[in-house]
C-alpha positions as a LaTeX table, in Angstrom:
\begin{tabular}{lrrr}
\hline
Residue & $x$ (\AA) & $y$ (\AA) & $z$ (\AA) \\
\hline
Unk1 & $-6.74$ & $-4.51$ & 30.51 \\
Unk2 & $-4.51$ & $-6.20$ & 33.25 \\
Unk3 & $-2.63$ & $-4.04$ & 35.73 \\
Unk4 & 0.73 & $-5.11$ & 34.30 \\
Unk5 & $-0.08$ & $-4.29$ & 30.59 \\
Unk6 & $-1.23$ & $-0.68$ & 31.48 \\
Unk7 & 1.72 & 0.03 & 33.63 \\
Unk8 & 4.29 & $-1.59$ & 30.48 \\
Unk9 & 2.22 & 1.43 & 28.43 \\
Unk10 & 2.64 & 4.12 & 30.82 \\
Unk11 & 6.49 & 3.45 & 31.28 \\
Unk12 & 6.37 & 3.33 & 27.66 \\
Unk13 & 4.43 & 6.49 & 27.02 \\
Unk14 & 6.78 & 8.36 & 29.58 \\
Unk15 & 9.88 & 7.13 & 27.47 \\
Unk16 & 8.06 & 8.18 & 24.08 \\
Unk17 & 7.61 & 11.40 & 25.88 \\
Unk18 & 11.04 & 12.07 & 26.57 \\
Unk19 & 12.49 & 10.85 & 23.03 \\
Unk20 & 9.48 & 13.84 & 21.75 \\
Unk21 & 11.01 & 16.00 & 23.60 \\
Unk22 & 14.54 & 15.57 & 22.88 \\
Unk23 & 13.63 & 15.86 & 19.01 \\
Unk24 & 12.00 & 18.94 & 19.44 \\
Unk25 & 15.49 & 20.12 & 21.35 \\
Unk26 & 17.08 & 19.56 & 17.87 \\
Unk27 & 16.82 & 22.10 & 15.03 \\
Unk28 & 15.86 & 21.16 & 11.12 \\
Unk29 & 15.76 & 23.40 & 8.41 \\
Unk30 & 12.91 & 24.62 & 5.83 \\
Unk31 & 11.29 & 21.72 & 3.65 \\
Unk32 & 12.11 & 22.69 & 0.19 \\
Unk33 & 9.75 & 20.08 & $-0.79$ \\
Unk34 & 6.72 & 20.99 & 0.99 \\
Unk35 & 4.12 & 21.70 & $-2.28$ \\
Unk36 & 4.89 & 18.22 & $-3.49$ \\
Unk37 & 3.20 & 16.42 & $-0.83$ \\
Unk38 & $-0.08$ & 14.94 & $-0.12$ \\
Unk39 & $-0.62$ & 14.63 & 3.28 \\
Unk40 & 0.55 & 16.86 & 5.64 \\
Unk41 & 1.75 & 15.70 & 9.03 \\
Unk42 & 0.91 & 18.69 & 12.10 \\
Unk43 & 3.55 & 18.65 & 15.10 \\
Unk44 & 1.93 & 18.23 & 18.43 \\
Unk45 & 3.38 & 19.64 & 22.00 \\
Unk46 & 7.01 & 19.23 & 22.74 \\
Unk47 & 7.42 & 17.56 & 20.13 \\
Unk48 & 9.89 & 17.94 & 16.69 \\
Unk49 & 9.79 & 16.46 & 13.22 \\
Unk50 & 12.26 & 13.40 & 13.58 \\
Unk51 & 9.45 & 12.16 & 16.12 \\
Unk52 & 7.35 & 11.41 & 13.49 \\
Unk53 & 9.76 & 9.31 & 11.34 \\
Unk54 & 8.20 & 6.22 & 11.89 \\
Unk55 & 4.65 & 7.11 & 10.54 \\
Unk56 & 6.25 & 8.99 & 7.44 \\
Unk57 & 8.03 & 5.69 & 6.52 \\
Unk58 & 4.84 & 3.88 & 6.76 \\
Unk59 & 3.08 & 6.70 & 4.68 \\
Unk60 & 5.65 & 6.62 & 2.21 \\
Unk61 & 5.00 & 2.54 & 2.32 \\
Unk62 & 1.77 & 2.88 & 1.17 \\
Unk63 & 2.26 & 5.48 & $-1.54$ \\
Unk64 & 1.94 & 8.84 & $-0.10$ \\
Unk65 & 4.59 & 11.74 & $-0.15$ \\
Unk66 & 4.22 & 13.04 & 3.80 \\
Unk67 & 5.44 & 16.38 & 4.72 \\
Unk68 & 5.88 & 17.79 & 8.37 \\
Unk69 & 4.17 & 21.39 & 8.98 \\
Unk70 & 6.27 & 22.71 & 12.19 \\
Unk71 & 5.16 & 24.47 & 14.48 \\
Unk72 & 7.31 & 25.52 & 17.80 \\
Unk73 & 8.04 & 22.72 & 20.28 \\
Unk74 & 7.20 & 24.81 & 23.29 \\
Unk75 & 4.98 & 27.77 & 22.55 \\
Unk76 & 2.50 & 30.22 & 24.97 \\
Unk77 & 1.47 & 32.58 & 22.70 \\
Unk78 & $-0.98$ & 30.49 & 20.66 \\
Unk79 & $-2.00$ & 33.14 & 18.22 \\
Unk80 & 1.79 & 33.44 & 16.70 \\
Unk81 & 1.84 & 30.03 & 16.68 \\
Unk82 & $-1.12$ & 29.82 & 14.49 \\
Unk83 & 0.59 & 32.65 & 12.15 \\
Unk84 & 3.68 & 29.94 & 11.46 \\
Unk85 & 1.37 & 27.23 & 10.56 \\
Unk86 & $-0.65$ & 29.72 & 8.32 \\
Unk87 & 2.34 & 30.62 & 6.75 \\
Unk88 & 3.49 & 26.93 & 6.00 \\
Unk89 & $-0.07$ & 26.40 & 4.68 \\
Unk90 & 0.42 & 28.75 & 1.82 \\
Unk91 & 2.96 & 26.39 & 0.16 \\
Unk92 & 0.71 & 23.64 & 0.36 \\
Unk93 & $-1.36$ & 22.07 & $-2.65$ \\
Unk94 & $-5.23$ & 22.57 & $-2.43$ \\
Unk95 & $-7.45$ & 19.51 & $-1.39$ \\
Unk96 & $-4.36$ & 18.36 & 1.02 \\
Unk97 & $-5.10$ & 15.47 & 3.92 \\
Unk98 & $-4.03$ & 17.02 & 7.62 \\
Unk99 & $-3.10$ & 14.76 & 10.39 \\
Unk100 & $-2.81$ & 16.71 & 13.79 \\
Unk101 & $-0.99$ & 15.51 & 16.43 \\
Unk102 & $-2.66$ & 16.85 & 19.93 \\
Unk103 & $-2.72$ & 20.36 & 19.88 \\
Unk104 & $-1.93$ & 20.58 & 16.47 \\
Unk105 & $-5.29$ & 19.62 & 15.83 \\
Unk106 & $-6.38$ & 22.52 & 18.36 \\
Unk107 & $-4.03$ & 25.31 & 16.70 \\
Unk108 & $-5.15$ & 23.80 & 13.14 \\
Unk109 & $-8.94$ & 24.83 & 13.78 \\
Unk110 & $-7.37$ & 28.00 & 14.34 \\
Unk111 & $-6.05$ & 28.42 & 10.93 \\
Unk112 & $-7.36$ & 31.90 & 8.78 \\
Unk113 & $-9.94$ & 31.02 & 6.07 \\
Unk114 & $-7.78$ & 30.45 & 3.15 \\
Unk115 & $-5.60$ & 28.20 & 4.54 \\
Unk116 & $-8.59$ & 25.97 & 5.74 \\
Unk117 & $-9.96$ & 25.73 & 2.23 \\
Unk118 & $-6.78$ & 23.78 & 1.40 \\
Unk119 & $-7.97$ & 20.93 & 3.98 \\
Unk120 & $-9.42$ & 17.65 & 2.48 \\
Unk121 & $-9.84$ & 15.97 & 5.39 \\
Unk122 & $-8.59$ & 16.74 & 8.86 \\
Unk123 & $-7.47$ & 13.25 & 11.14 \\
Unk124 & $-6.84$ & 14.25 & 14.78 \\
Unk125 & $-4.55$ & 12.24 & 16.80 \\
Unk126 & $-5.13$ & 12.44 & 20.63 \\
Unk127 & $-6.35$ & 16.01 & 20.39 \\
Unk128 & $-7.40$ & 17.59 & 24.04 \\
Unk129 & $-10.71$ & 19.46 & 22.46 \\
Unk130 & $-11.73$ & 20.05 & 25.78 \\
Unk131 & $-8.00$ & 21.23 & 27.40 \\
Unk132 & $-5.44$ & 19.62 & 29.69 \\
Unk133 & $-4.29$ & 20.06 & 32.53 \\
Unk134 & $-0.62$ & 20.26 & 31.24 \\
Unk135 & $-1.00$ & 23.65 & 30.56 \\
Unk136 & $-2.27$ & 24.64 & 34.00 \\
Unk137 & 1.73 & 23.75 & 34.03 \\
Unk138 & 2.60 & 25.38 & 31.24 \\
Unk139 & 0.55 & 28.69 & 30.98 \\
Unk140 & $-0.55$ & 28.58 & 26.98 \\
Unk141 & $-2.79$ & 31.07 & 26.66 \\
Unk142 & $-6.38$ & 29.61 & 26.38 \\
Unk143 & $-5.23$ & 25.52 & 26.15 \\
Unk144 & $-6.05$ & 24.66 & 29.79 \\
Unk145 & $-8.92$ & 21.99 & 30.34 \\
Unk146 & $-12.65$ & 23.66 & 30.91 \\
Unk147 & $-11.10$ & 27.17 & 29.54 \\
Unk148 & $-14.09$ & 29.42 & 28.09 \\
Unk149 & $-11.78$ & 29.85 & 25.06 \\
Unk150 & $-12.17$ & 25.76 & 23.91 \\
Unk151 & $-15.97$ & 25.78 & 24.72 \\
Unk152 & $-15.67$ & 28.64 & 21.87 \\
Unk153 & $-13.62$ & 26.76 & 19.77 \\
Unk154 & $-15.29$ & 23.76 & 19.99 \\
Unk155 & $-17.99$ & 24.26 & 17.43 \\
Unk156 & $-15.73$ & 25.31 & 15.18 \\
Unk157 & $-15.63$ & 21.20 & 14.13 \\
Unk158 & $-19.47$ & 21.12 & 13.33 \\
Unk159 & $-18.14$ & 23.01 & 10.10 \\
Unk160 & $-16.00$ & 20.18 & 9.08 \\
Unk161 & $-17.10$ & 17.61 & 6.81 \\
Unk162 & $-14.30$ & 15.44 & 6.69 \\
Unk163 & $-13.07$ & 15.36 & 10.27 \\
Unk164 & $-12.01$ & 12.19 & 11.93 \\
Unk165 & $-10.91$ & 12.12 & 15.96 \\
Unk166 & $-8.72$ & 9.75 & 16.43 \\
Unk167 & $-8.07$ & 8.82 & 20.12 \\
Unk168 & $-6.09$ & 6.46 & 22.52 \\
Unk169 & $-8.26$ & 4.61 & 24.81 \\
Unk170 & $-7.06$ & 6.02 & 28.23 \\
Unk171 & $-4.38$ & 8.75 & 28.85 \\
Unk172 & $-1.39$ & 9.22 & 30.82 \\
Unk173 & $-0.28$ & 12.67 & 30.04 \\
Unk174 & $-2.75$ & 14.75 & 28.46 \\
Unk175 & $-5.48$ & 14.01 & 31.54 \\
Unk176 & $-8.50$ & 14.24 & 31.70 \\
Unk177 & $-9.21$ & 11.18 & 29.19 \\
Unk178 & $-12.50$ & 13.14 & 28.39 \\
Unk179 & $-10.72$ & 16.01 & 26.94 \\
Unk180 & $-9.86$ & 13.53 & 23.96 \\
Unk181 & $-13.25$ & 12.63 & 22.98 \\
Unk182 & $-14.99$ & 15.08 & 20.95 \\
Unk183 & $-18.79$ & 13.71 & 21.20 \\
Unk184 & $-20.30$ & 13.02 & 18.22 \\
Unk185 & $-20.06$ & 9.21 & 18.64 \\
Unk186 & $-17.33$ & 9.35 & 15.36 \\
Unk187 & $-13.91$ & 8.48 & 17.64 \\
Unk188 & $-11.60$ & 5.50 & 16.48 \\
Unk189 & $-10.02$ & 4.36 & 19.64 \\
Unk190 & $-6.74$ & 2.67 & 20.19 \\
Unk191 & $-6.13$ & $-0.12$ & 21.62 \\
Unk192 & $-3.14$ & 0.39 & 23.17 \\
Unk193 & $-2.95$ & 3.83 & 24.97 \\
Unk194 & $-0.87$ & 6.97 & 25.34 \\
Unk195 & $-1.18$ & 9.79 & 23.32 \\
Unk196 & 2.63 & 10.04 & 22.39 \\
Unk197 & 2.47 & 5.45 & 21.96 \\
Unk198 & 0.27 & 6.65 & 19.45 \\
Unk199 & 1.76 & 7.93 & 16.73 \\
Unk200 & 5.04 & 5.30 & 17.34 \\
Unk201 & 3.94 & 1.63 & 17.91 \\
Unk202 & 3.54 & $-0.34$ & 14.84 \\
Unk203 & 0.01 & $-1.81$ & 16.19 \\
Unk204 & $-1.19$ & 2.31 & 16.02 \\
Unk205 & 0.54 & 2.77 & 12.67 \\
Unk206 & $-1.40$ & $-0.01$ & 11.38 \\
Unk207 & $-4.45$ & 1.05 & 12.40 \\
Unk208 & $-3.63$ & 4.57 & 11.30 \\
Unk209 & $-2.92$ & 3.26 & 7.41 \\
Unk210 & $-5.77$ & 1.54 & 7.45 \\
Unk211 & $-8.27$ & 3.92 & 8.07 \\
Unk212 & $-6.22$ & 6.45 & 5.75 \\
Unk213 & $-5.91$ & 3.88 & 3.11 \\
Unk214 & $-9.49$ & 3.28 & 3.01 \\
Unk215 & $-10.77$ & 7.68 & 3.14 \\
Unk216 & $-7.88$ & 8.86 & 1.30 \\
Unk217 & $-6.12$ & 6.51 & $-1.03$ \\
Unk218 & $-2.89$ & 7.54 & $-2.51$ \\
Unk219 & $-2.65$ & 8.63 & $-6.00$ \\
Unk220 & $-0.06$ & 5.24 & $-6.27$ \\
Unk221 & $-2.98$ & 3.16 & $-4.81$ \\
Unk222 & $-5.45$ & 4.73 & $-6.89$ \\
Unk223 & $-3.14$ & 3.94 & $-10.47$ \\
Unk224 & $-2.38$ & 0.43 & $-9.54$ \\
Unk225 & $-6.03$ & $-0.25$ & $-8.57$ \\
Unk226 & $-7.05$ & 1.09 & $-12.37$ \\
Unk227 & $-4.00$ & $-0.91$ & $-13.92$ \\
Unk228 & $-5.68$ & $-4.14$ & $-11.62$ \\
Unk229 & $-9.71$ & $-3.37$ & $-12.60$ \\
Unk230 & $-8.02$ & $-2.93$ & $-16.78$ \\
Unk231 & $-5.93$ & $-6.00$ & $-16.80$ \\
Unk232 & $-8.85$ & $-7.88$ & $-15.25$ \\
Unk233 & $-11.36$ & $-6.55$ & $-18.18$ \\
Unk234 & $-9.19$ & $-7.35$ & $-20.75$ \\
Unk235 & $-8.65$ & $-11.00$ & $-19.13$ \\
Unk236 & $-12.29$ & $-11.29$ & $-18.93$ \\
Unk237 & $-12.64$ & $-10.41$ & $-22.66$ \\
Unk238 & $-10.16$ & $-12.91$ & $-23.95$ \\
Unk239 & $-11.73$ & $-15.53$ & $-22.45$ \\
Unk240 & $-15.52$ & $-14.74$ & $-23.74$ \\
Unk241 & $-13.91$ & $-14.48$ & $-27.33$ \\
Unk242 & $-13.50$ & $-18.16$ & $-27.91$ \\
Unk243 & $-16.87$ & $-18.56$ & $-26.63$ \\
Unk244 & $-18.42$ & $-16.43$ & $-29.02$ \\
Unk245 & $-16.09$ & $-17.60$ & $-31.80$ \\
Unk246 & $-17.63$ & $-21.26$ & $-31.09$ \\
Unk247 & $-21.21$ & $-20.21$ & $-31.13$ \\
Unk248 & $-20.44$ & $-18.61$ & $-34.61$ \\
Unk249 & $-19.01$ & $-21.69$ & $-35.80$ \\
Unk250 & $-22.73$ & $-23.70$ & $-34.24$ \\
Unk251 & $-24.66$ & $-21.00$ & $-36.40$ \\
Unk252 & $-22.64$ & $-21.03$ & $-39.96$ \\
Unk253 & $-22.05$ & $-24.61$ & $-39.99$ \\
Unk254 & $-24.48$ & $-26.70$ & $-42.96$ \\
Unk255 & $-26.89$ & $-29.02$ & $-41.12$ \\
Unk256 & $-26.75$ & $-32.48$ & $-43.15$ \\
Unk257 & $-30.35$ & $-34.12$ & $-43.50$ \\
Unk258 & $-30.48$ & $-38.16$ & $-42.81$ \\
Unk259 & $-31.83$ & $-39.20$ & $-46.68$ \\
Unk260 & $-34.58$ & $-41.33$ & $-45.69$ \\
Unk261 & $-34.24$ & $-44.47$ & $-48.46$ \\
Unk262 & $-38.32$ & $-44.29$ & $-50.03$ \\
Unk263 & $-39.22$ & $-48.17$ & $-50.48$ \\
Unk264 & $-40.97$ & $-48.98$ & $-53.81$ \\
Unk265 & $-45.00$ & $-48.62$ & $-53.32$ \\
Unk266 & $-46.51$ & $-51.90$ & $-54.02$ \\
Unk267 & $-49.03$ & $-52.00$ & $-57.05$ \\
Unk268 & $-52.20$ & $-53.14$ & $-56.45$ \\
Unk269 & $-53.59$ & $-56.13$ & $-59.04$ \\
Unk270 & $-55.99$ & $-54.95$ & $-61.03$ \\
Unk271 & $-59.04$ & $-58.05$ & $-61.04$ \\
Unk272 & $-60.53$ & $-58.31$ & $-64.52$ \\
Unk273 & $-63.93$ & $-58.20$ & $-64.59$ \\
Unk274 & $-64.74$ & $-61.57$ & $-66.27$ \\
Unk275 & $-62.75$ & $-62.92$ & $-63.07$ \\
Unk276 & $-65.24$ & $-61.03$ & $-60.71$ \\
Unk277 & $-68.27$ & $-62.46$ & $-62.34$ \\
Unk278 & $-67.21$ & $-66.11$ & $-62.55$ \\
Unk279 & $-66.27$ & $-65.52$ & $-59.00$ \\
Unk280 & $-70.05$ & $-64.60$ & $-58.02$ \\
Unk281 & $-71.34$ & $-67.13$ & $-59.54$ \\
Unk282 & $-70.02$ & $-69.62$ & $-57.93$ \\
\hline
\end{tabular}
């Protein structure tokens, strides 16, 4: 990647940044709606629900009813922050698809037992596993990189079936770059980087879709695809029924034999005798 290009995404990523954290500055109410969704979108640091907009927009594109799960913009006690997630999760369907936005993904492997049941599938965007040093800066309780507390938490993944890390390929804000890769050789990486670029340029959205569209279909995707697989059977039908309908008609129709015209059998002479004798005489 060319000097020029990386620096366009790092002035990018800082402006991203800032627009996170001026949503998170403004206040939105309870989701009334929150049980009638079917994936479930997990705030990350300093950052508020209109931040987001873009992806739901392309979610609700493709079929899918997204809902935000809030959790504080700015928190440092991590284990009340965990308690308003938990709380949110209760309202929630069962069998529900999580996408965690940096250290929502952290806070969600925090979640009690019965509100981890509920998770289908669990896709991490840009999630420090390992820490950052932003919150060497900001003193949340057990988040800073190489803590003893994430080398704890860490295994906590190797319980999840359906967990997909989903990473930028370098960092600007959330450094190390390390503390986004979680290991186990299963990381989709972006092309374009920044952790915040990540959940708001179309190229990332794309890629985002796609992946989702492909694991977790939407129940809209999943109808039209059986109204597309029974309107092809039935067109495949008609069109072998005038085939059979013709071989019928070979079968059932009378063959017609050629009368072959039987010529009149010549009759031999009969030689009298008298004729034979006169005949040897000679």
């Amino acid at each position: 990647m060319s000097f020029f290009r990386t620096f366009f995404y790092f002035l990018s990523e800082i402006l991203e940044f800032i627009l996170s954290v001026i949503s998170s500055l403004i206040p939105s109410g309870k989701d009334p709606n929150l049980s009638r969704g079917d994936i479930y979108i997990v705030t990350g640091f300093l950052s508020g629900p209109l931040f987001y907009r873009k992806l739901c927009k392309a979610l609700e594109a493709k079929g899918y009813q997204p809902r935000i799960l809030k959790i504080p913009a700015f928190f440092l006690n991590t284990k009340k922050t965990v308690e308003v997630l938990a709380k949110q999760m209760d309202q929630i369907p069962a069998k529900s698809v999580l996408i965690a936005h940096n250290t929502g993904g952290l806070l969600t492997l925090l979640l009690p037992d019965r509100s981890r049941q509920k998770i289908r599938g669990l896709v991490t965007l840009g999630t420090p596993f390992r820490g950052s040093y932003l919150f060497s800066i900001f003193p949340v309780s057990g988040l800073r990189y190489g803590s003893p507390y994430l080398q704890e938490l860490f295994k906590t993944f190797l319980f999840m079936d359906r967990f997909h890390p989903l990473s930028p390929m370098k960092e600007f804000i959330f450094l190390p770059a390390s503390s986004s890769i979680y290991g186990e050789e299963r990381d989709l990486w972006f092309d374009i980087p920044g952790n915040y670029n990540q959940v708001r340029k179309s190229e990332n959205i794309r890629t985002i879709l796609e992946f989702l569209v492909f694991h977790y279909p939407s129940d809209v995707a999943k109808e039209s695809e059986r109204v597309a697989m029974a309107a092809l059977h039935e067109k495949l039908i008609s069109q072998k029924k005038p085939q059979i309908a013709i071989k019928k008609k070979r079968v059932t129709a009378p063959t017609t034999k050629k009368r072959t015209s039987a010529s009149p059998k010549k009759k031999s002479k009969v030689i009298p005798k008298k004729a034979v004798q006169k005949k040897t005489k000679r």
